[in-house]
N, C-alpha and C positions, 0 to 999 in steps of 0.2 A: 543607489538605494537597494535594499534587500540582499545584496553578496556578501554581510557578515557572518553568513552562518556558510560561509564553503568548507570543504571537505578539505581532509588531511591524511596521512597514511594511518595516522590513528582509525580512522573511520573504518579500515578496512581488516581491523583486526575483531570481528566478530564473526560468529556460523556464518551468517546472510552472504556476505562476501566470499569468506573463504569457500564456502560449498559452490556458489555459481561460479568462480573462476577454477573451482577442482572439474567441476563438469564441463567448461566449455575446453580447459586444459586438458584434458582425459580424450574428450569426441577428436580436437585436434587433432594431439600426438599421436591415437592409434591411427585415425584416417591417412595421414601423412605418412606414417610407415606402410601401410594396407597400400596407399598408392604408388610407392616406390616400386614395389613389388609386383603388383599389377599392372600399372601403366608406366614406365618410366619417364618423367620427364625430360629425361637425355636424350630419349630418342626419337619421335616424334615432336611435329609441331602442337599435331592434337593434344598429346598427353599435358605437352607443355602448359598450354592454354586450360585445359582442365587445372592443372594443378595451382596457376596464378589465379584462375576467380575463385577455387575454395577457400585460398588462403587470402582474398579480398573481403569475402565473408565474413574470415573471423576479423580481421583486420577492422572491418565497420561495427562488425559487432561489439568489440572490446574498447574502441574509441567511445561509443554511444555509451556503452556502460559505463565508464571510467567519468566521460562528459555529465552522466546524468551523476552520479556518485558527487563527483568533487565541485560541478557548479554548486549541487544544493537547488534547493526549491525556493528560497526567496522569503524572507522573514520580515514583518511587520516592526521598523525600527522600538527598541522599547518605550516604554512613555509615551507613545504616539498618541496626537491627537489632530482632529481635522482641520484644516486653514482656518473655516470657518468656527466658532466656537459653538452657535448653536446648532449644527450640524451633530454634536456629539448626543441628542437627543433621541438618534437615529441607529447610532450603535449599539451593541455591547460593550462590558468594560471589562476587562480580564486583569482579574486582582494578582497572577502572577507576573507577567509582565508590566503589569501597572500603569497601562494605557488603554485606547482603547482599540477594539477589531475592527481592523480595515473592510471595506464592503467585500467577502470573500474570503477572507483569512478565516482561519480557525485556530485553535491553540493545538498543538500536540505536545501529550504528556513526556513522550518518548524524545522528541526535539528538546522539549522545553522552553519554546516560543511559540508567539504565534505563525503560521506558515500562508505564502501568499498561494492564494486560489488552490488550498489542500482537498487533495483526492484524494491520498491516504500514507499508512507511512507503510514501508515496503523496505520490509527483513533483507532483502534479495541485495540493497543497494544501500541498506544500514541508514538511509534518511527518507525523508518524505517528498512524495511526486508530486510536484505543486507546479507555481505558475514556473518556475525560468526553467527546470529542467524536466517539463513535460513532454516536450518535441521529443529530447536524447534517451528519455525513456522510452518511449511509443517504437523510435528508430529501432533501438536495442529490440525491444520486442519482436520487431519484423525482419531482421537483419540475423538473430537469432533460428528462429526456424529454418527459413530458406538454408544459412548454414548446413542447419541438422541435415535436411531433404539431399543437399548435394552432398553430406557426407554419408548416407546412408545408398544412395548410387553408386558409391566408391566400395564401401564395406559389405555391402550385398555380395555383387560380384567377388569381392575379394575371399569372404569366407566359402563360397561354392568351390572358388578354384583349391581353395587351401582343401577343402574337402575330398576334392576328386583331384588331389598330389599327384596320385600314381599314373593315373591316364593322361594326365596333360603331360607328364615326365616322358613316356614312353610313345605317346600317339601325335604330341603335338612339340616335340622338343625344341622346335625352332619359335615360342611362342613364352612369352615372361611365365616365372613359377612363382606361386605365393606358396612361404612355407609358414605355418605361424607356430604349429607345437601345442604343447596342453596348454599352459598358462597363456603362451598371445591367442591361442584361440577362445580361451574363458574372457582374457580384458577384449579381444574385438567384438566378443557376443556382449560382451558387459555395456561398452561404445554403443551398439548396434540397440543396448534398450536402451539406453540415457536419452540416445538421439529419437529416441520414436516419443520417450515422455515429455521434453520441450517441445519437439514439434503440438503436442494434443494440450500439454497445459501453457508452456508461453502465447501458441497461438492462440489458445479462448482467450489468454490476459492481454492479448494483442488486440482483438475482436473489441472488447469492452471499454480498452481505452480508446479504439478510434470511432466507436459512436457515442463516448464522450464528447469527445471534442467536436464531432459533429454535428452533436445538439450544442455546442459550446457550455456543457453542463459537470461537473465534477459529482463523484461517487458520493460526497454528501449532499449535494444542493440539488440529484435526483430524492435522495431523501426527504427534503423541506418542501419541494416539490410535489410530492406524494402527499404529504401532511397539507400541504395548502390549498390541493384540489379535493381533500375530504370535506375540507368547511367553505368547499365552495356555494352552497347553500344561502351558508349563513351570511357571510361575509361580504358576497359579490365573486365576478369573477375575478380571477389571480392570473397574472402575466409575467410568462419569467422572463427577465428582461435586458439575457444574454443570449440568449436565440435569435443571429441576424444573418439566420439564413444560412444552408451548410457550407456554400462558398466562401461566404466570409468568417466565417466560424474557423473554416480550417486555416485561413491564412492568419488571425490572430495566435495562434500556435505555431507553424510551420512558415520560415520567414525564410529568406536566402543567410541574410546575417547570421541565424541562429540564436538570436535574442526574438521574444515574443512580444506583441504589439503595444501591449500596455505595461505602465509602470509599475503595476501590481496594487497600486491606489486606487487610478482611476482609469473604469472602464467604458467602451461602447457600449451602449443601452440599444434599444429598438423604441420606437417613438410610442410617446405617451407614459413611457417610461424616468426617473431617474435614477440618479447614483443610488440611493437608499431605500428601492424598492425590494429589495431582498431579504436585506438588513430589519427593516421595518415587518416583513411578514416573520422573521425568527424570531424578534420583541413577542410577537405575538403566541406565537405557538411557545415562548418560553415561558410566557403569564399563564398559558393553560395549563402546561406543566408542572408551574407551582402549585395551580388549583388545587389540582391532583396528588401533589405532595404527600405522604400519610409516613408522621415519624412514629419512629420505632424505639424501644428502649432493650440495649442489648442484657441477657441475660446469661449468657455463657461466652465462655472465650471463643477468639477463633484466629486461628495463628496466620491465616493468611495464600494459605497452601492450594494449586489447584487440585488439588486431592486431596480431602480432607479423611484419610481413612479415621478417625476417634469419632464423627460424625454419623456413621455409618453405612452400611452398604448401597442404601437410596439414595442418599447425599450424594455418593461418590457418584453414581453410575447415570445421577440428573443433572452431572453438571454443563452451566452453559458454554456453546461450542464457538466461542466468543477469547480472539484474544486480550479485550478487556482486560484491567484489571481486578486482584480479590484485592480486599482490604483488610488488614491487622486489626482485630477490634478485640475488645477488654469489655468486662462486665460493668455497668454502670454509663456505658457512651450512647451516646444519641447521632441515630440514623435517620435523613431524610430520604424517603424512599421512594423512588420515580416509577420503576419496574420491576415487573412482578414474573415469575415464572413458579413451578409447581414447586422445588423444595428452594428454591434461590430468589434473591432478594438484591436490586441494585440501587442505590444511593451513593447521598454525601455524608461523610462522616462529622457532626456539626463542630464546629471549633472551638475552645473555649474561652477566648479571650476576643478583643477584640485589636488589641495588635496583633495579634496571627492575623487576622481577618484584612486586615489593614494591607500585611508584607506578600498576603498570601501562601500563606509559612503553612504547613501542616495539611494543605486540602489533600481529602484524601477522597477519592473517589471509587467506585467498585461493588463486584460481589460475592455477596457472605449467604452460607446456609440460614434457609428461611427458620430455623427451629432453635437459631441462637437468639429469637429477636419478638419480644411482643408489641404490638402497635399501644401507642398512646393515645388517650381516645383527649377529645376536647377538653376536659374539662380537667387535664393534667395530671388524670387517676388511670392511671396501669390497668389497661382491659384485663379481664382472666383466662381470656382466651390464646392458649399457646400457638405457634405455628410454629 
C-alpha cells in the first residue's frame, strides 16, 4: 500500500534535480582531480584510504537521494475509506482524490494526491518527504554535508599548493605539484563555495528534519500543534498523540529494513490517546476557519503572475514570500478568504456548479492582490469599501 506513486526518470527531469546532482557532480569531479594531484592515491596507503571514503560519501549520498526520489513518500489509495464506516466521521474528505484523509496524510497540490504523513514537498527531490521516504531523506541530508567537510579538506589544501606552484616546484620537488591554471582555479574556488553552502543550508535542513522525527511530528502537525495549544483555554488540554518518546520516535522512521514502522494508516498513539485524535482536533480548527471565512467579490482581473507589475509598485514589492500558489481570477468570481496580509489576499476560488464540486474539477486555491477584490458583506450587497 502506498508505492503507486514511485518515481521514474521523468521525475528527474525538473530544476530540483538537475541543480542538486549539478552540485553534488561539480564538489565531486573537482575534489577528485584536486586529490589526484595533491595526494595521489597510487602511492600511499593513506592517500589511498582518503580517497575511498570521500568517494563512500558521495556514494551514500547519491544512493539516499535517488532512494528518497524514486521510493516516493507514500500516497493515500484513492477513494479511500476507513474499515470501519463510522470512523469517517473523524476525517476529512478530499474532493480531489475523492476519498477520505488518512490520520496524517495531507493532499499536495503539486503531487496530486494525498501523501502519507507529509512534511512537505521538496523542489530538491521533485516529490514530497513523507512517511516511506523520510529516513532516505534525512540520510541524504547528513551524508551530504559530511561529504562537503571532507571535500573541502581536500580542496583547501589543494588551492594553497596550486597557489604557491613555484616554491613547492623548486624548494620541495620531490613532494606531489597541484597545477590548476585560471579556469581550474575559478571551477575549484567555484567547488570550494558550493561545498561551504550545503554544508550551512543542508545542515540547518538536516537539523529540522531530525528534531522532527524526534518529537515524532511533521512540518505541518507542528503547525496544528501550535494552533491547538492557543485554544487551549478554551477547549481543555491537547495531547499530540505521536510523541512516544525520542527513542521510539526515532525508531518508527529509521529501521534496519529501511521501510518505516507503520503502514502509513495506522499509527502508535501514546495512552489515552486514539487513531483520530489529531484528525479530530483539524475538524476543529477547520470549523473555526470557516467562522472566519469573509467572501470577496472580484472586481478586476488578475492574470495570475507572482509579479503583478499592472498592479503596481506596492503590489509587487508586498508580495508574500510564500511558494503558495496565485490564482487566475476574472471579474465577477467569488473568493473565500481565509488570510489576510497588507496588499494580498488568500482563499478559494468558489466553484460554479456543483459537478465541479462533486469531481473536484476547478478548486482553485491561492493568492491575489487585495485591491482586485471587495468583500461581501451579509446581506449579499457589495460593501463600498475598496481594498
Amino acid at each position: 500500500m502506498g508505492y503507486d506513486n514511485v518515481g521514474t526518470w521523468k521525475q528527474f527531469l525538473h530544476w530540483g534535480p538537475i541543480l542538486a546532482l549539478g552540485v553534488i557532480s561539480t564538489i565531486t569531479w573537482v575534489t577528485v582531480r584536486c586529490h589526484v594531484m595533491w595526494w595521489p592515491p597510487e602511492q600511499t596507503l593513506g592517500a589511498f584510504v582518503n580517497f575511498v571514503i570521500f568517494l563512500s560519501w558521495v556514494v551514500l549520498t547519491l544512493f539516499n537521494y535517488f532512494s528518497a526520489c524514486l521510493k516516493g513518500p507514500g500516497v493515500v489509495p484513492l477513494q479511500w475509506n476507513p474499515l470501519r464506516q463510522g470512523d469517517s466521521k473523524y476525517l476529512q474528505y478530499c474532493e480531489i482524490c475523492r476519498g477520505f484523509k488518512a490520520p496524517r496524510s495531507h493532499h499536495c497540490r503539486k503531487c496530486g494526491r494525498c501523501v502519507m504523513k507529509m512534511d512537505h514537498h521538496c523542489p530538491w527531490i521533485n516529490t514530497c518527504c513523507g512517511h516511506f521516504n523520510h529516513a532516505n531523506f534525512i540520510w541524504f541530508l547528513f551524508f551530504a554535508p559530511i561529504g562537503c567537510i571532507h571535500a573541502l579538506t581536500i580542496l583547501i589544501p589543494s588551492v594553497y599548493r596550486a597557489l604557491n606552484f613555484q616554491y613547492y616546484y623548486y624548494h620541495r620537488p620531490h613532494e606531489p605539484l597541484v597545477y590548476l591554471g585560471v579556469w581550474g582555479f575559478v571551477v575549484t574556488m567555484f567547488a570550494v563555495g558550493l561545498s561551504f553552502g550545503v554544508i550551512i543550508a543542508v545542515g540547518v535542513l538536516f537539523y529540522i528534519q531530525l528534531k522532527s522525527v524526534w518529537k515524532n511530528e511533521t512540518g505541518i502537525e507542528s503547525w496544528i500543534i501550535d494552533k491547538a495549544l492557543d485554544r487551549e483555554e478554551e477547549e481543555g488540554d491537547f495531547v499530540y498523540p505521536y510523541n512516544l518518546g525520542w527513542k521510539e520516535n526515532l525508531k518508527q522512521v529509521f529501521t534496519r529494513s529501511g521501510r518505516p514502522k507503520s503502514d502509513g494508516i495506522t499509527w502508535d498513539v501514546v495512552e489515552g490517546c486514539h487513531q483520530y485524535t489529531l484528525t479530530v482536533e483539524q475538524i476543529l480548527q477547520k470549523r473555526e476557519k470557516r467562522e472566519r471565512t469573509v467572501e470577496f467579490l472580484i472586481k478586476e482581473n488578475y492574470s495570475g503572475r507572482f509579479f503583478p507589475i499592472s498592479k503596481g509598485l506596492r503590489v509587487g514589492c508586498c508580495i508574500p514570500f510564500t511558494d503558495e500558489a496565485r490564482i487566475k481570477l476574472d471579474i465577477g468570481d467569488r473568493v473565500l478568504v481565509t488570510r489576510w496580509k497588507k496588499r494580498w489576499l488568500y482563499g478559494t476560488k468558489l466553484l460554479e456548479n456543483e459537478n465541479d464540486r462533486d469531481q473536484g474539477a476547478n478548486r482553485l486555491r491561492g493568492w491575489f492582490p487585495r485591491q482586485c477584490a471587495i468583500e461581501v458583506i451579509d446581506d449579499n450587497r457589495n460593501s463600498k469599501k475598496n481594498f
